[in-house]
C-alpha positions in Angstrom: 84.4 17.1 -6.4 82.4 18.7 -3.7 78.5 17.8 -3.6 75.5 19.6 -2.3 72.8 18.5 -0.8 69.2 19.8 -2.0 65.4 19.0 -1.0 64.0 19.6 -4.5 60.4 18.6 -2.9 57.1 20.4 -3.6 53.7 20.0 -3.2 53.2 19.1 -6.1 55.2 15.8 -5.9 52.3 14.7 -3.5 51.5 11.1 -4.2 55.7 10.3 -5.3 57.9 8.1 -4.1 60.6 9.9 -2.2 63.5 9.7 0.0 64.4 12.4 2.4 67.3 12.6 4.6 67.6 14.2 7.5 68.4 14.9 11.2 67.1 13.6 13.7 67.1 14.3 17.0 68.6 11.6 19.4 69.5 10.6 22.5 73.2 11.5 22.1 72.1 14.4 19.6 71.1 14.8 16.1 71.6 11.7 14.2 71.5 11.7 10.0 68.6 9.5 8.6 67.3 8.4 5.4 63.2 8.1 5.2 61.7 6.2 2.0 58.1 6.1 1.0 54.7 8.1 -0.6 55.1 11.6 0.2 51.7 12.2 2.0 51.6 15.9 2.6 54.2 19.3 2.0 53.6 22.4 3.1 55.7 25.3 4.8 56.8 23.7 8.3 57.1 19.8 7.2 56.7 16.8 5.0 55.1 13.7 6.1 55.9 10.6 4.6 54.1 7.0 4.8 56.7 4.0 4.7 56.2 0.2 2.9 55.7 -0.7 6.9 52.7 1.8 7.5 54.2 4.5 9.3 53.9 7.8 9.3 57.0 10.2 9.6 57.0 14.4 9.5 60.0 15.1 9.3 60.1 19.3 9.7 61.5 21.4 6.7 64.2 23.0 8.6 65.8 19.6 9.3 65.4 18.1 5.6 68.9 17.9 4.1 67.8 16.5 1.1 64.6 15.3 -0.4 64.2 14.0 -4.4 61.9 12.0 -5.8 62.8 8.0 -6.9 61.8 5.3 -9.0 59.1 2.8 -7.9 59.6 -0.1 -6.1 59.9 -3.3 -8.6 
């Protein structure tokens, strides 16, 4: 069964847990990562997310894969 990958983000999900994957660019080329925390900001060119560690990643739209929204943390 073939699956499709979907960033089902908005701004309205401001505030939400999320997890986005994406590519990333790296020293041997893009590389696929996952990034997990608050979604801090959306808007027309990126999201920026704020990890359990502090950081801060924008991770621009045209490189999202897939973005949803997840359950808390327990």
């Amino acid at each position: 069964m073939p699956f499709r990958l979907e960033v089902r983000l908005t701004p309205a999900d401001v505030g939400a847990r999320v997890v986005i994957r994406w590519r990333r660019a790296g020293a041997a080329g893009d590389e696929v990562t996952d990034v997990l925390g608050i979604l801090e900001a959306s808007d027309d060119s990126a999201f920026s997310v704020r990890t359990a560690r502090g950081d801060l990643v924008v991770v621009p739209r045209e490189r999202a894969l897939a973005g949803k929204i997840v359950p808390s943390a327990r």
